[in-house]
mmCIF file as gemmi writes it, N, C-alpha and C atoms, coordinates in Angstrom:
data_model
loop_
_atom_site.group_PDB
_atom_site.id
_atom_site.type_symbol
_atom_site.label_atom_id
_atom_site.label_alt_id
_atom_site.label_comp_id
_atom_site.label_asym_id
_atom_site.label_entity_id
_atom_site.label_seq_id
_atom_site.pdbx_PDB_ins_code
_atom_site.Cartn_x
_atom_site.Cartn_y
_atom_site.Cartn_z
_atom_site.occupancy
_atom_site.B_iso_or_equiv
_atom_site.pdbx_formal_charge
_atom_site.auth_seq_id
_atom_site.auth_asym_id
_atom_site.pdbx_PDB_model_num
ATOM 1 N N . UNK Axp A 1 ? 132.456 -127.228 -72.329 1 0 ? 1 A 1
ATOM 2 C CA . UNK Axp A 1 ? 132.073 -127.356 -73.723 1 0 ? 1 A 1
ATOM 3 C C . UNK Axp A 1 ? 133.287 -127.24 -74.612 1 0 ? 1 A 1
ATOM 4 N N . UNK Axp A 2 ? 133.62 -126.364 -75.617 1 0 ? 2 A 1
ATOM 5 C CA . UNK Axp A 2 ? 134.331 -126.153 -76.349 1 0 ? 2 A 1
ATOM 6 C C . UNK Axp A 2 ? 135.37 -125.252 -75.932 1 0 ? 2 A 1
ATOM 7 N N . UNK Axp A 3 ? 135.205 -124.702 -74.981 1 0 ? 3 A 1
ATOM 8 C CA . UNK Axp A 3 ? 136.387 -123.628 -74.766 1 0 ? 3 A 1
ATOM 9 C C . UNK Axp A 3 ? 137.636 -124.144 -74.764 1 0 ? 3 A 1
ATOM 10 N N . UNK Axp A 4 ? 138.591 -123.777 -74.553 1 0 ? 4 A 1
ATOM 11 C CA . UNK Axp A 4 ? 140.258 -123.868 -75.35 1 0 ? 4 A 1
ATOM 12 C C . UNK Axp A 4 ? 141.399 -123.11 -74.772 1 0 ? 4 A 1
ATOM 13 N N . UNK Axp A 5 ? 142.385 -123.351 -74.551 1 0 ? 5 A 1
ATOM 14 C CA . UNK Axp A 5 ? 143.456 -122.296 -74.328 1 0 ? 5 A 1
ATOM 15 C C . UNK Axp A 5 ? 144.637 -122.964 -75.644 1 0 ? 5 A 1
ATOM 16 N N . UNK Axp A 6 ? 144.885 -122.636 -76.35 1 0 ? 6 A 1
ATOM 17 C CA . UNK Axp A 6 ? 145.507 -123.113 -77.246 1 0 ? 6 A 1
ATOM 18 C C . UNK Axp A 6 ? 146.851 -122.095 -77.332 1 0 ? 6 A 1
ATOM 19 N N . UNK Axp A 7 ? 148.339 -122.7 -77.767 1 0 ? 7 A 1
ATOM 20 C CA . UNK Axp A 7 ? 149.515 -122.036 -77.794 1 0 ? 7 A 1
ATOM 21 C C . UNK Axp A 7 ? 149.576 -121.7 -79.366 1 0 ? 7 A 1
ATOM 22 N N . UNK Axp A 8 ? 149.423 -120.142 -79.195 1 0 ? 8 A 1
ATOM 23 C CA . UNK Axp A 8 ? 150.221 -119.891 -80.473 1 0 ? 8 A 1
ATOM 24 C C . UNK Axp A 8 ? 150.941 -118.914 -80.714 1 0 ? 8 A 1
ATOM 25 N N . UNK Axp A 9 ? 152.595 -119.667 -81.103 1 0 ? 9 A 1
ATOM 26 C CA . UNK Axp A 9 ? 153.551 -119.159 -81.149 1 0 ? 9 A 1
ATOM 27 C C . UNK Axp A 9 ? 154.223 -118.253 -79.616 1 0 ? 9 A 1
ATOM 28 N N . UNK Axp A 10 ? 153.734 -119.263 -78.812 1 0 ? 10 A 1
ATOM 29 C CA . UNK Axp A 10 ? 153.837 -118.525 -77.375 1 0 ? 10 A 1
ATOM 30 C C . UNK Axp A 10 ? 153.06 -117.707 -77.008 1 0 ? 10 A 1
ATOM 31 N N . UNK Axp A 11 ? 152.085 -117.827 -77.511 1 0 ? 11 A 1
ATOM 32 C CA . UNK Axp A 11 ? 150.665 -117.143 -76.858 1 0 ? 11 A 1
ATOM 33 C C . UNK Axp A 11 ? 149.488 -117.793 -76.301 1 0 ? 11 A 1
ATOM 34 N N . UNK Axp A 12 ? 149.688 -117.816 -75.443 1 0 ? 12 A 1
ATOM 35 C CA . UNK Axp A 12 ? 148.063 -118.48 -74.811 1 0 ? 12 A 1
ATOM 36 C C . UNK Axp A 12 ? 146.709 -117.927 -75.083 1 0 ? 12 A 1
ATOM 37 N N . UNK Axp A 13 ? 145.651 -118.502 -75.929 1 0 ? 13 A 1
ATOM 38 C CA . UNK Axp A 13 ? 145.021 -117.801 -76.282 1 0 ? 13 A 1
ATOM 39 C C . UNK Axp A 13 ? 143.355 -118.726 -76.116 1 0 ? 13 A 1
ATOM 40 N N . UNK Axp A 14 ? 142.809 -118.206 -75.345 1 0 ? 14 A 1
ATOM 41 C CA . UNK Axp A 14 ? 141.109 -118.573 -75.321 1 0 ? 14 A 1
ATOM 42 C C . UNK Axp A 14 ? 140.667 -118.762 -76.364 1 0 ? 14 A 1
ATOM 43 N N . UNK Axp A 15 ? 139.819 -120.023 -76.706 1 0 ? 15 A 1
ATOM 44 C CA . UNK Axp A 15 ? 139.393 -119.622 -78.041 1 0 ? 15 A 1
ATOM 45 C C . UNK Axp A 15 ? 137.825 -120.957 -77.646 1 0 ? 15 A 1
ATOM 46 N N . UNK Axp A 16 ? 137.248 -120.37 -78.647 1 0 ? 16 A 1
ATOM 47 C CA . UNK Axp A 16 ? 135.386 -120.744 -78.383 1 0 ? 16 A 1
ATOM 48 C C . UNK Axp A 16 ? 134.528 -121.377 -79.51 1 0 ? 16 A 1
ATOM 49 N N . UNK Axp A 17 ? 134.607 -122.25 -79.448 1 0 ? 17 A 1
ATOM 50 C CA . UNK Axp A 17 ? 133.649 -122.724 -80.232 1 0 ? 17 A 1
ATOM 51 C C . UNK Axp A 17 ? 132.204 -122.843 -80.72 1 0 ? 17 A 1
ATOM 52 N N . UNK Axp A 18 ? 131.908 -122.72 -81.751 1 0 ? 18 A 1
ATOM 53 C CA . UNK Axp A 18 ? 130.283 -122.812 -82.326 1 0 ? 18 A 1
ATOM 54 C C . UNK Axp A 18 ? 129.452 -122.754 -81.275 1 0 ? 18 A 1
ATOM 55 N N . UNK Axp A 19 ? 129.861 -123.972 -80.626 1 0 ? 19 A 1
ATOM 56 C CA . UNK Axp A 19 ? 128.791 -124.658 -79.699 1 0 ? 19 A 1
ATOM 57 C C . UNK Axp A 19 ? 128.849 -123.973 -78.604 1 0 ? 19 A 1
ATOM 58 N N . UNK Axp A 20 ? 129.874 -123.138 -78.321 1 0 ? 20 A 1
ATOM 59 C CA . UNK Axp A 20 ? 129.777 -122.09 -76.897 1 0 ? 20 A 1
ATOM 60 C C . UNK Axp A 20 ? 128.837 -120.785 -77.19 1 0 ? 20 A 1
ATOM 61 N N . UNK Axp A 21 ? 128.366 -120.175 -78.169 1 0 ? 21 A 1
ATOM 62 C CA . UNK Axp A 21 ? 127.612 -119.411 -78.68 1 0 ? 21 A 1
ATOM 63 C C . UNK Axp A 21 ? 126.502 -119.561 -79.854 1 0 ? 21 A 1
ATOM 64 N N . UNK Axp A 22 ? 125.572 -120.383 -79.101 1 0 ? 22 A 1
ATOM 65 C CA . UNK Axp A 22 ? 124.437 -121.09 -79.783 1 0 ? 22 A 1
ATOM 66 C C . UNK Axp A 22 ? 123.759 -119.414 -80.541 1 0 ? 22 A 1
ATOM 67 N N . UNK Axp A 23 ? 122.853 -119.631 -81.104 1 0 ? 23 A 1
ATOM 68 C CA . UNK Axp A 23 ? 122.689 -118.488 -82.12 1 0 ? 23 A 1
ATOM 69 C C . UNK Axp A 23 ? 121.382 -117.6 -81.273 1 0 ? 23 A 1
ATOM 70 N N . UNK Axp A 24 ? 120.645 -117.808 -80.212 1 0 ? 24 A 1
ATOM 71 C CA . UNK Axp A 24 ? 120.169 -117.02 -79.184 1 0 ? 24 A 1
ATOM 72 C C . UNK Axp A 24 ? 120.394 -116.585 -78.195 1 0 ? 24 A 1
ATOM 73 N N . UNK Axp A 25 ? 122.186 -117.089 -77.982 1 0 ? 25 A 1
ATOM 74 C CA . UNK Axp A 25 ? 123.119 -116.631 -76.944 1 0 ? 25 A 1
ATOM 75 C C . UNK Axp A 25 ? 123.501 -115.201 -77.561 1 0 ? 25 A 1
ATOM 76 N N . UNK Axp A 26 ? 124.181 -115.834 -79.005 1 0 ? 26 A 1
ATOM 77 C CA . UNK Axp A 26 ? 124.636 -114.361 -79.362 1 0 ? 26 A 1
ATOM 78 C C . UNK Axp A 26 ? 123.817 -113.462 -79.544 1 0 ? 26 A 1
ATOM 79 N N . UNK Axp A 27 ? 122.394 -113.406 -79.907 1 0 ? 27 A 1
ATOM 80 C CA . UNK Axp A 27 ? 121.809 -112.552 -80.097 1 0 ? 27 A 1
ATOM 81 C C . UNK Axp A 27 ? 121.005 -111.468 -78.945 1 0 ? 27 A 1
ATOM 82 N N . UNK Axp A 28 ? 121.267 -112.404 -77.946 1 0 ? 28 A 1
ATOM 83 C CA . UNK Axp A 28 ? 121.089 -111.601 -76.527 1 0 ? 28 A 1
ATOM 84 C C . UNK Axp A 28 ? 121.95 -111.022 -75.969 1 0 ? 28 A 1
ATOM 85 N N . UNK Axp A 29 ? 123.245 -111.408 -76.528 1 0 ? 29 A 1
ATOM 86 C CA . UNK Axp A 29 ? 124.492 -110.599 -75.843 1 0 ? 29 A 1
ATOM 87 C C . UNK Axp A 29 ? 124.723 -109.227 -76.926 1 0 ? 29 A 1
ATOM 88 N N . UNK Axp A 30 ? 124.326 -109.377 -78.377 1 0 ? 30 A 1
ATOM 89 C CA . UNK Axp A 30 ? 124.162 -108.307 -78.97 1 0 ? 30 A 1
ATOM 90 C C . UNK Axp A 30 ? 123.608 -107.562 -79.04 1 0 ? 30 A 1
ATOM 91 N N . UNK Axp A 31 ? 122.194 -107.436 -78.344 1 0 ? 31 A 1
ATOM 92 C CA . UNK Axp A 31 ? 120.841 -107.443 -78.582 1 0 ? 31 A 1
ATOM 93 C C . UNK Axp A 31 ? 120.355 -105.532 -78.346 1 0 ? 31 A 1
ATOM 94 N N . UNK Axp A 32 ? 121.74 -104.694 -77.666 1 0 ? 32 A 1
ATOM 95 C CA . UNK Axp A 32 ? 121.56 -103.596 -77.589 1 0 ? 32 A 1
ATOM 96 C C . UNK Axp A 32 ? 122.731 -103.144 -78.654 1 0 ? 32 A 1
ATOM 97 N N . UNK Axp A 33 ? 123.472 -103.419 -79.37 1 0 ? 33 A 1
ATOM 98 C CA . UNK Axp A 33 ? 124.203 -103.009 -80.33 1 0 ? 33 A 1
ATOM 99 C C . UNK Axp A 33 ? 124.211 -103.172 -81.567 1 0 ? 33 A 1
ATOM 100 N N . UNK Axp A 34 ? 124.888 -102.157 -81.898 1 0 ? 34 A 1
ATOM 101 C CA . UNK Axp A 34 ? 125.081 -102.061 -83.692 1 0 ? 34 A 1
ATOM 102 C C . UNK Axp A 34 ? 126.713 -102.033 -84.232 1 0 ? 34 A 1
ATOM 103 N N . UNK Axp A 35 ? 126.341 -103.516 -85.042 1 0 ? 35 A 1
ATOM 104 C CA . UNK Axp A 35 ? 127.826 -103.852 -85.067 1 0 ? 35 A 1
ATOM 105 C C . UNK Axp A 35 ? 128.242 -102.748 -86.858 1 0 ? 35 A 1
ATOM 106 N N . UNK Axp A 36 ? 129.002 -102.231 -86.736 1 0 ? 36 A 1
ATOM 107 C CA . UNK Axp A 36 ? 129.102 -101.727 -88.138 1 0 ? 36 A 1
ATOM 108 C C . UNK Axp A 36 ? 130.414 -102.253 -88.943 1 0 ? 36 A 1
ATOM 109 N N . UNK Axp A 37 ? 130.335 -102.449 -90.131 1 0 ? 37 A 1
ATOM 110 C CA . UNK Axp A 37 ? 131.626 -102.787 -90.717 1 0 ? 37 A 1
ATOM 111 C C . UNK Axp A 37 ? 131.813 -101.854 -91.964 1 0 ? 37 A 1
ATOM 112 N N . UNK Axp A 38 ? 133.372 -100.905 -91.788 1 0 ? 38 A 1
ATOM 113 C CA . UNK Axp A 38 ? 133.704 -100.239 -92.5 1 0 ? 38 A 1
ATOM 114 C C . UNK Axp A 38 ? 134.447 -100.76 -94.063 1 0 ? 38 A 1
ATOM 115 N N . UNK Axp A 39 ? 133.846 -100.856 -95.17 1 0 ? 39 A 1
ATOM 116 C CA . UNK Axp A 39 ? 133.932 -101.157 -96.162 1 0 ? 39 A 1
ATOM 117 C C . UNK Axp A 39 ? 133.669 -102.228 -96.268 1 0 ? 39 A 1
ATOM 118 N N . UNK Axp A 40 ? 133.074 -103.13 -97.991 1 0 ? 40 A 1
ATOM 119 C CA . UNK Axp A 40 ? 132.919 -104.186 -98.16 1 0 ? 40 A 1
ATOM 120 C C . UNK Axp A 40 ? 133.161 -104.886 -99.478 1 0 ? 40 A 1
ATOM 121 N N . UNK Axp A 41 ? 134.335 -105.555 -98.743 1 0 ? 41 A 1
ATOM 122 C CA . UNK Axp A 41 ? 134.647 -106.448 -99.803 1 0 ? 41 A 1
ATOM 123 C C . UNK Axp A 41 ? 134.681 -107.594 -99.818 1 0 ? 41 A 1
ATOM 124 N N . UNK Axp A 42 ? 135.426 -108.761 -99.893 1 0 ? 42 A 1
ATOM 125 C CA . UNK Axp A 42 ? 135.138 -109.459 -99.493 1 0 ? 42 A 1
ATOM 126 C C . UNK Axp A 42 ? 134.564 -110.287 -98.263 1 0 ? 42 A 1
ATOM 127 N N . UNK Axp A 43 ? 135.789 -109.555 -97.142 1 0 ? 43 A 1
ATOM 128 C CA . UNK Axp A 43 ? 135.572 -109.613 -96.169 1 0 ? 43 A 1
ATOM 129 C C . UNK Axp A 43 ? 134.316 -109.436 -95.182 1 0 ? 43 A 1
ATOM 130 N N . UNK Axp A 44 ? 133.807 -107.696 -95.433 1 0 ? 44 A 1
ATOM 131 C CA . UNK Axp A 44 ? 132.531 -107.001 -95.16 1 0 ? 44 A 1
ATOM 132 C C . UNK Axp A 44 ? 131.815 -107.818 -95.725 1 0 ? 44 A 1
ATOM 133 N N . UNK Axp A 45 ? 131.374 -108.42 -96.925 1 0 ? 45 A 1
ATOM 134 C CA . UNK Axp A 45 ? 130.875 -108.674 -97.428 1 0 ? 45 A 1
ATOM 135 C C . UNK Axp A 45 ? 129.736 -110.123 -97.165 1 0 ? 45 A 1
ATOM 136 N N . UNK Axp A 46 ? 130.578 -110.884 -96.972 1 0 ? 46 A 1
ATOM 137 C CA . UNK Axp A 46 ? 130.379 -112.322 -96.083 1 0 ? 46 A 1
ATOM 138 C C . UNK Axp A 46 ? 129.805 -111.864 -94.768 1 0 ? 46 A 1
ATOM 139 N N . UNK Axp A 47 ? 130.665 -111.608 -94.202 1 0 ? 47 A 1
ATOM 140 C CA . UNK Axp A 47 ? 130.792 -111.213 -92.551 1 0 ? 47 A 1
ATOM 141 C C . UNK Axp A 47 ? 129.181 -110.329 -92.466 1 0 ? 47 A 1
ATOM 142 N N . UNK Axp A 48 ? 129.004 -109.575 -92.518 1 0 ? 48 A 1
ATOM 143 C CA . UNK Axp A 48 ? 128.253 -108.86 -92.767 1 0 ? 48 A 1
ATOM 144 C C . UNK Axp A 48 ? 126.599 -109.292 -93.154 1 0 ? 48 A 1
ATOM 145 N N . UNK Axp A 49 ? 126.334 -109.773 -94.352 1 0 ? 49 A 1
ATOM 146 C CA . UNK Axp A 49 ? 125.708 -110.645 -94.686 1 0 ? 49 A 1
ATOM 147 C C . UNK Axp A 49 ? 125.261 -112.143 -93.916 1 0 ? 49 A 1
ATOM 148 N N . UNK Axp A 50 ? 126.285 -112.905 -93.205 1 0 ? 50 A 1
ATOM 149 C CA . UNK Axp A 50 ? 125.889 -113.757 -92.033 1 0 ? 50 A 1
ATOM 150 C C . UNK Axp A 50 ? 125.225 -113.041 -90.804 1 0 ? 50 A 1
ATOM 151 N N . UNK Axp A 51 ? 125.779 -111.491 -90.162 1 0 ? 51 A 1
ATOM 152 C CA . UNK Axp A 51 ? 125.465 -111.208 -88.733 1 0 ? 51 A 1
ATOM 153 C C . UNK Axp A 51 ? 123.982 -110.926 -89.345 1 0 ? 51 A 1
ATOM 154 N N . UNK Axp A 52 ? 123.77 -110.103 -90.278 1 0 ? 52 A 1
ATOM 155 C CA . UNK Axp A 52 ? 122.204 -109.406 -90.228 1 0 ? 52 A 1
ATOM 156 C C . UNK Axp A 52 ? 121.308 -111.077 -90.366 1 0 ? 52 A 1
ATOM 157 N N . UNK Axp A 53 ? 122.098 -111.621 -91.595 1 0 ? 53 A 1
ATOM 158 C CA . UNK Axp A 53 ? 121.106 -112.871 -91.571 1 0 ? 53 A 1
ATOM 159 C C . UNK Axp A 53 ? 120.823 -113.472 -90.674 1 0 ? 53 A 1
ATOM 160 N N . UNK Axp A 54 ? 121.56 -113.155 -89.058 1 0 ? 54 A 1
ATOM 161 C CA . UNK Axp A 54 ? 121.427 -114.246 -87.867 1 0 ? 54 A 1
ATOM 162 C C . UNK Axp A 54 ? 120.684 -112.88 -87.35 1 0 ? 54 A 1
ATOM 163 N N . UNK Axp A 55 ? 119.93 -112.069 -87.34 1 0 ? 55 A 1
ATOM 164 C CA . UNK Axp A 55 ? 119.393 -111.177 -86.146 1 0 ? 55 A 1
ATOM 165 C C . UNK Axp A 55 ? 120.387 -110.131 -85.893 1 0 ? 55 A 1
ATOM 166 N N . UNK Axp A 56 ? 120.997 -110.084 -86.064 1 0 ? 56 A 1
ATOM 167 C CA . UNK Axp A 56 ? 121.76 -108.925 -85.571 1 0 ? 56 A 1
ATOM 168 C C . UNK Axp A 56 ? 121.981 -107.406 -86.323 1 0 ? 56 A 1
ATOM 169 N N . UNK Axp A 57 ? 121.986 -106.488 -85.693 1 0 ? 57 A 1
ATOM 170 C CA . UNK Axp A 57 ? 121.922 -105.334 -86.396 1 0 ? 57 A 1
ATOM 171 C C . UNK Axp A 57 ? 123.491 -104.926 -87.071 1 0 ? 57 A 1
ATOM 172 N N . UNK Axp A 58 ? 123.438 -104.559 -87.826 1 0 ? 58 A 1
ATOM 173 C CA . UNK Axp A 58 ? 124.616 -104.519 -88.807 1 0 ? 58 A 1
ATOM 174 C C . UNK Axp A 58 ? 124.403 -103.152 -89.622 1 0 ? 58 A 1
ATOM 175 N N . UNK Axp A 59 ? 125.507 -102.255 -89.805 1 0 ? 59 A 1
ATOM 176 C CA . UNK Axp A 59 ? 125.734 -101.173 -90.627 1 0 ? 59 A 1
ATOM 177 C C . UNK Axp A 59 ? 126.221 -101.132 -91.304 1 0 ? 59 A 1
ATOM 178 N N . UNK Axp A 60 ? 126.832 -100.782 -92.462 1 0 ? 60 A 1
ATOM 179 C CA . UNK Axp A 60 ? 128.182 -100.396 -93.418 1 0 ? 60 A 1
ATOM 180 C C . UNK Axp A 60 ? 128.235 -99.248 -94.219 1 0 ? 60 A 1
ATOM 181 N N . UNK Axp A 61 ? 129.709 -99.037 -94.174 1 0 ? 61 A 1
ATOM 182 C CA . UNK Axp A 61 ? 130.054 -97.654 -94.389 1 0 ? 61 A 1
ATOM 183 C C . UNK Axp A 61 ? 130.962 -98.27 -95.805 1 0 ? 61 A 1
ATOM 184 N N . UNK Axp A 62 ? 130.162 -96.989 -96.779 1 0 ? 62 A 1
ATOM 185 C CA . UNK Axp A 62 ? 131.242 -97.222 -98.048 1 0 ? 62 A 1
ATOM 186 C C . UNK Axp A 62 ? 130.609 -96.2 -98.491 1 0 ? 62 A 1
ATOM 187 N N . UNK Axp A 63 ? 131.724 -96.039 -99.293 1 0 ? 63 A 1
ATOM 188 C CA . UNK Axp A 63 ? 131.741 -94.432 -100.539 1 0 ? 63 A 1
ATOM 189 C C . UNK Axp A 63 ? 130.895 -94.527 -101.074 1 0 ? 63 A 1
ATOM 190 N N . UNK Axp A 64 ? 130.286 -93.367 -101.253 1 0 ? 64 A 1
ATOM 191 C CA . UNK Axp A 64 ? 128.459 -93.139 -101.666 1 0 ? 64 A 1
ATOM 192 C C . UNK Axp A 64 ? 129.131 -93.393 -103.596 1 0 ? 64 A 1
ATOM 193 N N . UNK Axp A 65 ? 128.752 -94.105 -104.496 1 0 ? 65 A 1
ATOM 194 C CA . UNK Axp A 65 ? 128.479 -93.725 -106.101 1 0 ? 65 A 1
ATOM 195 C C . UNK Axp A 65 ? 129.892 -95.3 -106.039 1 0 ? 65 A 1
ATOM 196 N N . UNK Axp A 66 ? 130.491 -95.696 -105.309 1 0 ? 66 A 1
ATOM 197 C CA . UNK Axp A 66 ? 131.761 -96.678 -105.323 1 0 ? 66 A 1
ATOM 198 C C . UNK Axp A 66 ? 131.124 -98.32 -105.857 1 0 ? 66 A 1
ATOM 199 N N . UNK Axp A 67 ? 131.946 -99.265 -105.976 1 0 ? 67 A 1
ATOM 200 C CA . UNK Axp A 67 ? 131.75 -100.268 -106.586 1 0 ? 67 A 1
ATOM 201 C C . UNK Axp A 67 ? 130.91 -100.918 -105.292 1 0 ? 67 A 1
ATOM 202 N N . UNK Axp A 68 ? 131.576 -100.638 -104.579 1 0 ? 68 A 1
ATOM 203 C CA . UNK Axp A 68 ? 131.308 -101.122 -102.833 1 0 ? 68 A 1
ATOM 204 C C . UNK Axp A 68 ? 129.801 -100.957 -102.421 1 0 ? 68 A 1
ATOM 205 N N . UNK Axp A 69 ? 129.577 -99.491 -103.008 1 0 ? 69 A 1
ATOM 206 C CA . UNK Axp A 69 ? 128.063 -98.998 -102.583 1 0 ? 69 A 1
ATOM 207 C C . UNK Axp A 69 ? 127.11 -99.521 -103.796 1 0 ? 69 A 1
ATOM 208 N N . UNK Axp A 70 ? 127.429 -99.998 -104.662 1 0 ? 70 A 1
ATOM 209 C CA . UNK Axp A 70 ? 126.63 -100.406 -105.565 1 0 ? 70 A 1
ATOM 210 C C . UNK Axp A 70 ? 126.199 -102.102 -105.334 1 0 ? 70 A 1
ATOM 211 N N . UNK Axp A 71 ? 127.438 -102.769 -104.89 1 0 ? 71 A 1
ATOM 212 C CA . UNK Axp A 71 ? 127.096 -104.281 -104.263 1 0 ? 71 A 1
ATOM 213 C C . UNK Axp A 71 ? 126.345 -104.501 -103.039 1 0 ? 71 A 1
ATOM 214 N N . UNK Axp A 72 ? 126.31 -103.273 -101.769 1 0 ? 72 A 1
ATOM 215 C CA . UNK Axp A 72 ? 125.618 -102.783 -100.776 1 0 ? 72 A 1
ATOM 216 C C . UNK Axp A 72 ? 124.62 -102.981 -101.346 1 0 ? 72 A 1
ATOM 217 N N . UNK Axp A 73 ? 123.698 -101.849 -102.01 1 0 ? 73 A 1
ATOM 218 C CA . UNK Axp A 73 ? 122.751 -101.58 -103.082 1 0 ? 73 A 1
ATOM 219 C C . UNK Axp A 73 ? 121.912 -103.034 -103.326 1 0 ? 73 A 1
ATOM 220 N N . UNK Axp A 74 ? 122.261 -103.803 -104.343 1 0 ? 74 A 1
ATOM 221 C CA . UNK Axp A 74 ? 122.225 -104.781 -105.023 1 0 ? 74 A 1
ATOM 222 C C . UNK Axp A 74 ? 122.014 -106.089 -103.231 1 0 ? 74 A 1
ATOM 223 N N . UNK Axp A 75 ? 122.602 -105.893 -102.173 1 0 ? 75 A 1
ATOM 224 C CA . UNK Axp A 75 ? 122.427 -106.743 -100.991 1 0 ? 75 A 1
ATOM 225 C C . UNK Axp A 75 ? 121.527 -106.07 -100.101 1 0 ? 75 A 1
ATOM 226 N N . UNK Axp A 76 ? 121.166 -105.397 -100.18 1 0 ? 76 A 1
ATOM 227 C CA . UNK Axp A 76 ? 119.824 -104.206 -99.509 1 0 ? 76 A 1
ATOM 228 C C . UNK Axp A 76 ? 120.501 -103.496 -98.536 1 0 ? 76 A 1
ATOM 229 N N . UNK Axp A 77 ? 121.492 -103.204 -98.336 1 0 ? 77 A 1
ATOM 230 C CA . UNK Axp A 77 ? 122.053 -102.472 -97.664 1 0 ? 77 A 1
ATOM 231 C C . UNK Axp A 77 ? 121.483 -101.027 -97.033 1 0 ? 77 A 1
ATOM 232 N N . UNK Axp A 78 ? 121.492 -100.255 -98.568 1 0 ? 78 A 1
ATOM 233 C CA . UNK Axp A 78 ? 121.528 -99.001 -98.768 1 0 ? 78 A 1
ATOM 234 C C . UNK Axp A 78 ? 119.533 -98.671 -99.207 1 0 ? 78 A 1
């Protein structure tokens, strides 16, 4: 399928495509874990927001009263 060994910068590196992790693959390989992501900003934010929206269990950690915990809040986080 999509799998890859691609050079970068002298690194050989595996790499996987969409289509190698159809969206009931991943959710069976996740399916006993809890992925958590510490703070959210942009990053957390997205990221975060896609895994729960696909099934997956998702946590986040941010400062209780912070801008962070209030956008949590406001995304049902909290």
């Amino acid at each position: 399928r999509g799998v890859k060994t691609l050079d970068f910068a002298g690194s050989q590196e595996v790499v996987y495509e969409r289509s190698d992790w159809p969206l009931a693959r991943l959710q069976d390989y996740f399916k006993n874990d809890t992925l958590a992501l510490i703070g959210y900003g942009s990053q957390g934010h997205g990221q975060g927001l896609n895994a729960r929206d696909n099934g997956l269990n998702v946590i986040v950690g941010v400062r209780e009263n912070s801008e962070s915990w209030k956008q949590a809040q406001e995304d049902g986080w909290v």
